[in-house]
Every structure is written in C-alpha cells, then in structure tokens.
TORGUFI-520008 format. One record per residue (C-alpha): z, x, y; residue number from 1. Coordinates in Angstrom, 3 decimals, decimal comma, always signed. Layout:
SITE  z  x  y  i
SITE  Z  X  Y  NUM
...
//
This chain:
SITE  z  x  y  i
SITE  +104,763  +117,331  +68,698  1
SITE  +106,446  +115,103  +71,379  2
SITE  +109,877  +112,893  +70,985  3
SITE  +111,575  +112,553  +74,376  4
SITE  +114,449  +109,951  +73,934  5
SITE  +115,752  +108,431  +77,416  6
SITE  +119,188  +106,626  +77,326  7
SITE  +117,715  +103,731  +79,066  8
SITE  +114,709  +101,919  +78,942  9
SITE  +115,006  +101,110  +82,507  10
SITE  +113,686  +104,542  +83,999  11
SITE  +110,360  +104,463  +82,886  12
SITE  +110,184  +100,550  +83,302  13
SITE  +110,832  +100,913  +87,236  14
SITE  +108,724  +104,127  +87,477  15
SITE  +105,638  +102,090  +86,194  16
SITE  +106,389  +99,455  +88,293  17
SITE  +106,210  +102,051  +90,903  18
SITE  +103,137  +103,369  +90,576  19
SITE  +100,748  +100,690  +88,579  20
SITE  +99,429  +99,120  +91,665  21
SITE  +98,322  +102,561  +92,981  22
SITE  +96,761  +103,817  +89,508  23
SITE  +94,771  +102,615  +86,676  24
SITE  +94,775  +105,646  +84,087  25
SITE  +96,449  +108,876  +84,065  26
SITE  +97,835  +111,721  +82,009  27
SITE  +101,161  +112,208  +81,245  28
SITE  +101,519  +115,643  +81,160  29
SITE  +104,300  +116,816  +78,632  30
SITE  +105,630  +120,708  +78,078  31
SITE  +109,441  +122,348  +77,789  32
SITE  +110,236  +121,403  +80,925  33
SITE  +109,941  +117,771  +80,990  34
SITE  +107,188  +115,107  +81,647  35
SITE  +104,973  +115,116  +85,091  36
SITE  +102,548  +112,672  +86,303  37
SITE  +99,966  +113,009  +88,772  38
SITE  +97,169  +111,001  +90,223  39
SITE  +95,307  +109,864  +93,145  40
SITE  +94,431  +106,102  +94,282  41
SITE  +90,739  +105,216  +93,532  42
SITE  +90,223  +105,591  +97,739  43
SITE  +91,664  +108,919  +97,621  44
SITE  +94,141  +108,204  +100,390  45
SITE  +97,165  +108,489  +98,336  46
SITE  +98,565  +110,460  +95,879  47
SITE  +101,751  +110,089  +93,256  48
SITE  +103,528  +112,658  +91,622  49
SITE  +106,452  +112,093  +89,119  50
SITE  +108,425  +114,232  +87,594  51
SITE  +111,162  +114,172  +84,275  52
SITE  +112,779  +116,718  +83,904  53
SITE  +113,597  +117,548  +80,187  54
SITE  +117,210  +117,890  +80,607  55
SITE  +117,595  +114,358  +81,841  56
SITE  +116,658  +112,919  +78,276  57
SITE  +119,126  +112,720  +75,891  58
SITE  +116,908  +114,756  +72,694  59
SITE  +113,922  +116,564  +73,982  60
SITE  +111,045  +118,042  +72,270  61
SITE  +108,061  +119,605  +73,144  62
SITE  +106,480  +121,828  +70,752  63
SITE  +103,429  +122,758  +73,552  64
SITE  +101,695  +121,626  +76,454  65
SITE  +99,734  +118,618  +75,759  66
SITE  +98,662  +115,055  +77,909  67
SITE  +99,448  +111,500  +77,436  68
SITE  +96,400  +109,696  +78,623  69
SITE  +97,210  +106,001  +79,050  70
SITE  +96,213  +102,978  +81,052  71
SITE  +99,066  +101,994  +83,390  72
SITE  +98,868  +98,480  +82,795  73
SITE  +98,812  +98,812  +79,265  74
SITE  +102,194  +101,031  +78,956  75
SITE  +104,215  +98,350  +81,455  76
SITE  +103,233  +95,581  +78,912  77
SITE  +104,657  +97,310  +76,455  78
SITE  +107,849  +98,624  +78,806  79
SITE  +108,243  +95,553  +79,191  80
SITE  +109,368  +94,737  +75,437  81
SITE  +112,041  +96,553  +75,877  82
SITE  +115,462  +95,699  +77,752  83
SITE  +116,353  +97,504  +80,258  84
SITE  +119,613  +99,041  +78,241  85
SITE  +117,454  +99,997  +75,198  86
SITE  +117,532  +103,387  +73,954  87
SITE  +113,621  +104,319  +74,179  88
SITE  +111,909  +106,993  +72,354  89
SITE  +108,533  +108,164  +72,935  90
SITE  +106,982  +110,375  +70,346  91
SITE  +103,291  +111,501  +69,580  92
SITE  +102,077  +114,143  +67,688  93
SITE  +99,557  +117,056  +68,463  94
SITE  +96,171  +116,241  +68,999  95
SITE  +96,912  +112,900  +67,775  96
SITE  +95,450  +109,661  +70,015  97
SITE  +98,845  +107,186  +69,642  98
SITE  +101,645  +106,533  +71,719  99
SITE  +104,809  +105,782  +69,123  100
SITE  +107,676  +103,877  +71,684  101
SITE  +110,573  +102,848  +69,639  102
SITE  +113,758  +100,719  +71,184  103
SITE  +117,168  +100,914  +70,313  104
SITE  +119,606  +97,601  +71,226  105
SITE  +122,619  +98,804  +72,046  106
SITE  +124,759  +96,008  +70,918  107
SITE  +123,056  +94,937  +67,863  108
SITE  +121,252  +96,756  +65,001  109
SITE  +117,754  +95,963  +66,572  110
SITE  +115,035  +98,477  +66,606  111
SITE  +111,673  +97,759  +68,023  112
SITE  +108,303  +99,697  +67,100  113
SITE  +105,784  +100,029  +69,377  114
SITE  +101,910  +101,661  +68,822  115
SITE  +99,837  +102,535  +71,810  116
SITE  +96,422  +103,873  +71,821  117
SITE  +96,234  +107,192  +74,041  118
SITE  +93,006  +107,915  +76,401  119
SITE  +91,215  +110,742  +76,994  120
SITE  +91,374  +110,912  +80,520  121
SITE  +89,582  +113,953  +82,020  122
SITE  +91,557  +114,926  +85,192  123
SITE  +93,386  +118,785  +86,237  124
SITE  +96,527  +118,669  +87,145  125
SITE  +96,860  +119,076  +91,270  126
SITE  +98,559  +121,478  +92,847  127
SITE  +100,015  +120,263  +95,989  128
SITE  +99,952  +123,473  +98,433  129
SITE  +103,365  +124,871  +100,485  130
SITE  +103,660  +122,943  +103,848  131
SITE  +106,214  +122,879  +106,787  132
SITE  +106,752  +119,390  +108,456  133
SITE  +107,354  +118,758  +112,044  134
SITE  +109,933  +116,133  +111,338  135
SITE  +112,164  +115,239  +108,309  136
SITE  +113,967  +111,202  +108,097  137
SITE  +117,147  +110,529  +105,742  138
SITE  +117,397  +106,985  +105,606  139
SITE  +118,701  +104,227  +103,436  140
SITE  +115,556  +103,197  +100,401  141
SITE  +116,561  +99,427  +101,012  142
SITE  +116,006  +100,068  +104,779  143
SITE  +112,679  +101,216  +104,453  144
SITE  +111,694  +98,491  +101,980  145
SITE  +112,985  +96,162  +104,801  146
SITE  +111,426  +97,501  +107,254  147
SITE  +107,991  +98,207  +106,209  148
SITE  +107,859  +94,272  +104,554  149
SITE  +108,645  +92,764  +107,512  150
SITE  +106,397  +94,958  +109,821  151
SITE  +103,163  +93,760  +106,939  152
SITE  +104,060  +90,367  +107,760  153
SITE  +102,692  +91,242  +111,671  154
SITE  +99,739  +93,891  +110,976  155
SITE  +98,077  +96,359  +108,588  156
SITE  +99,008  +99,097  +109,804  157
SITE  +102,494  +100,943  +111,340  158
SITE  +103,154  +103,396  +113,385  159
SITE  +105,585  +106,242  +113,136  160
SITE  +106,934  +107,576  +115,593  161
SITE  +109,766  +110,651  +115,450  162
SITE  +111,524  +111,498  +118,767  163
SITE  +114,955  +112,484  +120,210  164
SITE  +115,607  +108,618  +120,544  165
SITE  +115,525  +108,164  +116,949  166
SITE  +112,602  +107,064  +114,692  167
SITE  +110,329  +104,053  +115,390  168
SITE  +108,698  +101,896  +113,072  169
SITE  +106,193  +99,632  +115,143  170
SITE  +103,449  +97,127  +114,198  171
SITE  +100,635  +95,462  +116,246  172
SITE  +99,379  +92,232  +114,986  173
SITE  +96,777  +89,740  +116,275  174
SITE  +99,531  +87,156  +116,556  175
SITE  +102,624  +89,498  +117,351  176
SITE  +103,968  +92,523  +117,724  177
SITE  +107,115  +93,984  +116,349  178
SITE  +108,992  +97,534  +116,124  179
SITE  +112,072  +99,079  +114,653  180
SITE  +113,939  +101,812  +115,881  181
SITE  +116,891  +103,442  +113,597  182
SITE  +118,723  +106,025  +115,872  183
SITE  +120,476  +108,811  +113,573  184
SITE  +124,131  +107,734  +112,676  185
SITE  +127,302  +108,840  +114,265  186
SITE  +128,978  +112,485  +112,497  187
SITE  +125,521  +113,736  +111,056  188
SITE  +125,516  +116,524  +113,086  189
SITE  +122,623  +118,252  +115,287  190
SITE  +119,122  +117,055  +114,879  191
SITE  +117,156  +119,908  +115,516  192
SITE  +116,324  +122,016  +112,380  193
SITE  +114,452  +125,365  +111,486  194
SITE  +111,604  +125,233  +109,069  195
SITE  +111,468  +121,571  +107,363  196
SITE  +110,043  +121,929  +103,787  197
SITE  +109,479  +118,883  +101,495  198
SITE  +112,215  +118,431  +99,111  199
SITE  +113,157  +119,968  +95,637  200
SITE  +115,648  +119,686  +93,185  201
SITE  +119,158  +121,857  +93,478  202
SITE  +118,836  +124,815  +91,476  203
SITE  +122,439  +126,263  +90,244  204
SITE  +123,457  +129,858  +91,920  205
SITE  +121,748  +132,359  +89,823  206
SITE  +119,474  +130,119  +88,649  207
SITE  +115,451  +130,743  +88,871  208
SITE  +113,392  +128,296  +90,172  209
SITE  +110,731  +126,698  +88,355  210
SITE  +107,145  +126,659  +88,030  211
SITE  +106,917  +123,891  +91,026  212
SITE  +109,095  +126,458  +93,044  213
SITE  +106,770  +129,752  +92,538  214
SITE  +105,492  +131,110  +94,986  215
SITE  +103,332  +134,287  +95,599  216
SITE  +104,765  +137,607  +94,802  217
SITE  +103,635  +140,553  +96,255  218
SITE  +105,651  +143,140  +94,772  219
SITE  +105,761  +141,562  +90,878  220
SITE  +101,894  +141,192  +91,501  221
SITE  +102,191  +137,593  +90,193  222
SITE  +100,550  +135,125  +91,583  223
SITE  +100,533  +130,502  +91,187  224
SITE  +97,077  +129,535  +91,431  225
SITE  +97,230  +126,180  +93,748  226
SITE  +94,703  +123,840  +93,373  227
SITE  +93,794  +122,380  +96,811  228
SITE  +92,610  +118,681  +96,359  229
SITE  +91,780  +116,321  +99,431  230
SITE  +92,101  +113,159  +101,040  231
SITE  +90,266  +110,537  +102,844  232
SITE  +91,715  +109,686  +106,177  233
SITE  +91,391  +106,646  +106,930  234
SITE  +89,663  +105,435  +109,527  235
SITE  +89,950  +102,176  +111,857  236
SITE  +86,487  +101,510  +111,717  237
SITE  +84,743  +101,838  +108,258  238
SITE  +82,463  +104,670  +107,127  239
SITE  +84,340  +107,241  +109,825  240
SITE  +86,358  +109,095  +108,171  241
SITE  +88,030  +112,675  +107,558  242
SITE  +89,060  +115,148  +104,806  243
SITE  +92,583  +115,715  +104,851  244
SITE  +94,429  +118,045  +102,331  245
SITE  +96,877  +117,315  +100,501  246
SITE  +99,966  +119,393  +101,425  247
SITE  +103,798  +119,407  +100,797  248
SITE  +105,060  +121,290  +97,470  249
SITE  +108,650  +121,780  +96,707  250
SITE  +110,249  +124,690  +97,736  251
SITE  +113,262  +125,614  +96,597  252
SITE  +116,604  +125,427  +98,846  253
SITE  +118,224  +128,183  +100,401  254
SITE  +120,813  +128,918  +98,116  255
SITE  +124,768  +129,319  +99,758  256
SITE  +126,401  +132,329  +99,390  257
SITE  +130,168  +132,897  +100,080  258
SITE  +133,185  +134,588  +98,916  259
SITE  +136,537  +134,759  +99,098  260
SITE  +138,642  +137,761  +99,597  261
SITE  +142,765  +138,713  +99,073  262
SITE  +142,850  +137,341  +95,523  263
SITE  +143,758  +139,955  +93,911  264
SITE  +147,971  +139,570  +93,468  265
SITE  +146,882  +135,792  +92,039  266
SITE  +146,415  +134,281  +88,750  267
SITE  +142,814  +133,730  +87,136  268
SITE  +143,169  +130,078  +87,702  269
SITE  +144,113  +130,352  +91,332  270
SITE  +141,340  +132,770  +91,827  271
SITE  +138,749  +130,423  +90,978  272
SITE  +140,290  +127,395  +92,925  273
SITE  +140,436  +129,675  +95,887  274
SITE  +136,918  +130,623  +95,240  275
SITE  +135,407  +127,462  +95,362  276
SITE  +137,042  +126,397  +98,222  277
SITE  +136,584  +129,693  +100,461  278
SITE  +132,600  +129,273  +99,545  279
SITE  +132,500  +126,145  +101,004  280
SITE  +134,007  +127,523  +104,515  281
SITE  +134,249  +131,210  +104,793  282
SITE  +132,425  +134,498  +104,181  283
SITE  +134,152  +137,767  +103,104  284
SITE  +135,014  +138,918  +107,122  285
SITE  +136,254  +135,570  +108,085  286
SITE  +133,239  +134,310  +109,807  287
SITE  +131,915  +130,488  +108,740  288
SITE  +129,043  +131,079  +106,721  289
SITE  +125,813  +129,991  +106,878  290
SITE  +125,607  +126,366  +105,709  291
SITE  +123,717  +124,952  +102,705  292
SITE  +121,317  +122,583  +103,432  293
SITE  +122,970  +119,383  +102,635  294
SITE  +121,800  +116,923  +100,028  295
SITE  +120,569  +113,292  +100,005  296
SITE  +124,285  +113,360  +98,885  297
SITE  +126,449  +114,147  +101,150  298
SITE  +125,674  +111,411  +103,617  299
SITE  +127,396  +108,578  +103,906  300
SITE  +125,653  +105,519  +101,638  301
SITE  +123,582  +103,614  +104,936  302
SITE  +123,528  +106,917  +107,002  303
SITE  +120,275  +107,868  +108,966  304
SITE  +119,829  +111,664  +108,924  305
SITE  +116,745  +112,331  +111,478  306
SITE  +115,702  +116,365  +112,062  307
SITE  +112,823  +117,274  +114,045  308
SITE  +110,975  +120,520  +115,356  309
SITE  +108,605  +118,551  +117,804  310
SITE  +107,802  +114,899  +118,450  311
SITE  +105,594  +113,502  +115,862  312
SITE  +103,163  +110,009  +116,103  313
SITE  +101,450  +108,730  +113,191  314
SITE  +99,761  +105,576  +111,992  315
SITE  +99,693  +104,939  +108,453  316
SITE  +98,585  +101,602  +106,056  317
SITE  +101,374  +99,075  +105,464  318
SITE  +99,615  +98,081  +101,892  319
SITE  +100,875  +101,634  +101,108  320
SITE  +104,053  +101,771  +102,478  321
SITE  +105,177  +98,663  +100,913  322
SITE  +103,686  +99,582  +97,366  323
SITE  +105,671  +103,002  +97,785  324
SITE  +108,937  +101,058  +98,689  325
SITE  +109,335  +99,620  +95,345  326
SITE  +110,549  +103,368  +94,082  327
SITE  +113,920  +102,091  +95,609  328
SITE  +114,836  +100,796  +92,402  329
SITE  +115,009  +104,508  +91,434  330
SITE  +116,923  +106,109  +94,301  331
SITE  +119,541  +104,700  +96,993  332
SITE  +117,584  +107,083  +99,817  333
SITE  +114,250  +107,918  +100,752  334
SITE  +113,062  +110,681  +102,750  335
SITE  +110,226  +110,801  +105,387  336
SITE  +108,530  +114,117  +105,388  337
SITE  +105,633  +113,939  +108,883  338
SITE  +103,588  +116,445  +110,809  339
SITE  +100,383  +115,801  +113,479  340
SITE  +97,794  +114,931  +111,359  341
SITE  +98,518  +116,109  +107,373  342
SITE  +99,834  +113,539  +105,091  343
SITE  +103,215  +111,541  +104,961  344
SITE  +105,495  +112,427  +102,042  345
SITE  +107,943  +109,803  +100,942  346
SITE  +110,322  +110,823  +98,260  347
SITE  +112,578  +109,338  +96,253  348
SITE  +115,195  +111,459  +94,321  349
SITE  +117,196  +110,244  +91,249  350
SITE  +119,211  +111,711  +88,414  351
SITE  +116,281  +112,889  +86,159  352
SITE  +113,710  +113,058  +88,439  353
SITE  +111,649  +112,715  +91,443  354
SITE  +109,151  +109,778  +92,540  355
SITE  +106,885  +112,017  +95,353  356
SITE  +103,879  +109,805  +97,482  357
SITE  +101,412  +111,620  +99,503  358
SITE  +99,432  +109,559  +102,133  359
SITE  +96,693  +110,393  +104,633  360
SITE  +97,368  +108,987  +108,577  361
SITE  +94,873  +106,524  +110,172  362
SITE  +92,680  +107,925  +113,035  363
SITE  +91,545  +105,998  +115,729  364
SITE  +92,800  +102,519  +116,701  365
SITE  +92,875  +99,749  +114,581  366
//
C-alpha cells in the first residue's frame, strides 16, 4: 500500500505543470525511498526525471515497489482542485488500478476526495549512465526563463556557447538576431574546475549514498545494472539524424573532511563549537583543507557561477528550453550541465526533490 501525504498541494501542482507538455502517460514509480518519475518525449529528444524523496513528505508509506500509471493531463485536472496550501494525500493500494487524492483546507474543516483511474503503462525505468561534462553554469532560474523566452521570440533554435568570457545565449532569426552573454559574478572564485559531474543531493557525513549514487564495486563484487536508452539528435534538415545516449547520473559529492585539534582542556560544548568551525577552515596540521564543493546555496541569490574544463558550443531547440524553464516555480537556480556533442542537463533542485531534463544538441545548421 501507498499514502504519501505532502504539506502542500503546490509541489506536485507545479511539477505537472512542468512536465505535461513534454509527456502524455507515465509511471510513477513509488518504493521506501520516495516517488521517481521518468519518461521520454514522443520524439525521443528529451527526457524528464523527477524525483521525491520520502523524507520530504510529511507521513510516508510504502509497503513495496509498485507504479502509478497515469495520464498527465488527467492528474493536473485533478491537481488542479486543490489549492495550492491544501494538505494532499495520495494513497493506492497494491495491485489496485485507482488513484485516491484527498485535500485538506487548512483554514476551514474542508476535505476534498478525489478518484483517479490508474494505467497500465508498459515502460522500464531508465537508467541514465555516469558522465563528466565539459562545462557546468550556476545561474539565476528566472534568468534562464528570461532569456530563453525572449531568444524564441527571434528563432527556433539557440546556441550555447561556454567560454572564458562568460556564457552566451544567441539566436538567429529570419527577421533578427539576438544574443545574451552573462559573465560569472564578482567573489565566485576561479572558474576552472576538475571533473564536472551532474548534480546530486547532499548526503550527511557518514551517510551512504543511495541507489541513484551506486556505482560499480570491484572489491564488494556488487554491481548497478544501467540501462542505456538513446536519443534522437536532431537534425536541421528532416530525416538526418543521430543516436545520442542519454548520459548524466548523479554522483554523489565529495564529502569534506576536517578536524580540529587542542580541545582537549575544554568543555563538551566548546568542543563541538570549535569543531564545527575548525571543519569549515582547517585540517588537523594547520593546513586549509580541501574545500567542499559548494552548493546551489551558498551563492549569492542572482549570482552566475560558470566552471569549465574546455570551451563548449552547442545548439539546442528553444520549444524545449522554454517548456523546461517553467520548473522555476520549483527552484530559485538552475544549473547547465554541457559537453561536445552528448545531451544538455538542466536541473532544478528544491527542498524535496529534483526536476532533471535531458536534451539532445542540433547538428548541422538550421
């Protein structure tokens, strides 16, 4: 059985909205960990992945794996019921074929029943193989939205374009032309960067990552079986086109490790105090030590965080981008995950979740 009970309504109403111009039906697939979605556009250009994590509702149950197959459309009709401050519970039971949603008003002693029908939508779940990008962009969500609806007013396609200058946003029209560049704001810090992976949630020291996180391991003998599934690029001219795969999974952070040392004459309190501020500067001999990487966090609100390996160009579809840029309801920043010729990740990180969207690059000139 399944009852996941979200404080407010809100979340899923703005993740539908997010994805229900991108895909039709898909499975909702529910186990102890929380609830993930994944799914491809009907050209297979794009791909969406969502994930809730069980500890972000506030009562969580999920006796065993099991899928929520339901049409899009249908569910944001029904989300829609429901005000945005509404206590919503989802529960269905095993092997059964309806969606219970129930809303709670906050302010009165309203409570709204909702049945769905579920589908049975056969479709695996897709396993989005490691990757290493080129170039990683930290930039303000409503920036992006900006950008990438003004550029669709010129052309249908943009071009991306990561240097040392900063990062370009440029469409060609038939009528105009117009570009954007965003240089990286004053105090980030140095741009250049060792190995870029795609983002993942902040695990807690001594914490083990989860199942997204696994990788390969050679001495436990144990071993995540990825599922490799592949794109269309798309192609200026139509019936050219390319397989691209799919690449970018989560990897977990490199955790920070520091200590403090000559603690020994002070109280337990103290200790700790001294603790967390000595990890945040020094190791045990004195020397700084080695940095965490920073989170979407600990930028400033409208900061522009830009790190790059090597200069990266691509061309992507503005119809995309600008369906994509309605996840800013969700998050306050984006990030723009690019290398030469394997899908853009955009990704949107909020309290409970991520909102993750895979697209292939254009080839040849439009």
């Amino acid at each position: 059985m399944l009852e996941a009970k979200l404080n407010e309504a809100a979340i899923l109403k703005r993740l539908l909205d997010a994805v229900k111009e991108l895909v039709t039906d898909a499975n909702f697939e529910c186990n102890e960990e929380g609830i993930n979605l994944q799914a491809m556009d009907n050209s297979h250009v794009a791909l969406v992945a969502v994930k809730l994590e069980s500890t972000g509702f506030k009562r969580y149950r999920c006796d065993r794996p099991m899928p929520l197959g339901v049409n899009i459309n249908s569910l944001t009709k029904v989300l829609k019921c429901a005000k945005d401050d509404d206590i919503c519970t989802l529960k269905a039971a095993d092997d059964g074929d309806i969606l219970n949603l129930t809303y709670e008003a906050r302010n009165s002693d309203r409570i709204a029943e909702y049945d769905m029908k579920l589908m049975d939508i056969d479709s695996d779940q897709l396993g989005i193989p490691d990757t290493e990008y080129d170039a990683r962009v930290t930039m303000p969500a409503s920036e992006f939205s900006r950008i990438v609806r003004d550029l669709s007013q010129l052309g249908e396609s943009v071009r991306i374009e990561v240097s040392k200058e900063g990062v370009r946003f440029a469409s060609d029209g038939e009528a105009a032309n117009g570009s954007v560049l965003l240089k990286q704001s004053e105090g980030i810090g140095a741009t250049a960067s060792g190995k870029i992976k795609a983002p993942a949630k902040e695990e807690s020291d001594g914490e083990e990552p989860g199942p997204e996180d696994e990788e390969d391991d050679e001495e436990g003998g144990s071993k995540k079986k990825v599922k490799k599934e592949k794109v269309k690029k798309e192609d200026g001219d139509a019936g050219d086109e390319e397989d691209v795969e799919m690449n970018g999974d989560a990897e977990e952070d490199e955790e920070f490790k520091g200590r403090s040392d000559n603690e020994d004459e002070e109280d337990e309190e103290e200790q700790e105090n001294k603790k967390r501020k000595k990890k945040a500067s020094t190791s045990k001999n004195g020397k700084p030590s080695k940095k965490a990487k920073r989170s979407l966090d600990d930028d400033p609100p409208n900061a522009v965080r830009i790190e790059m390996n090597q200069h990266v160009t691509l061309t992507f579809s503005l119809k995309y981008l600008v369906n994509f840029s309605k996840s800013a309801t969700l998050a306050d920043k984006v990030q723009l995950m690019m290398s030469n010729d394997v899908p853009l990740l955009v990704s949107y990180e909020f309290g409970q979740g991520y909102i993750r969207y895979y697209l292939a690059p254009k080839i040849g000139d439009d």
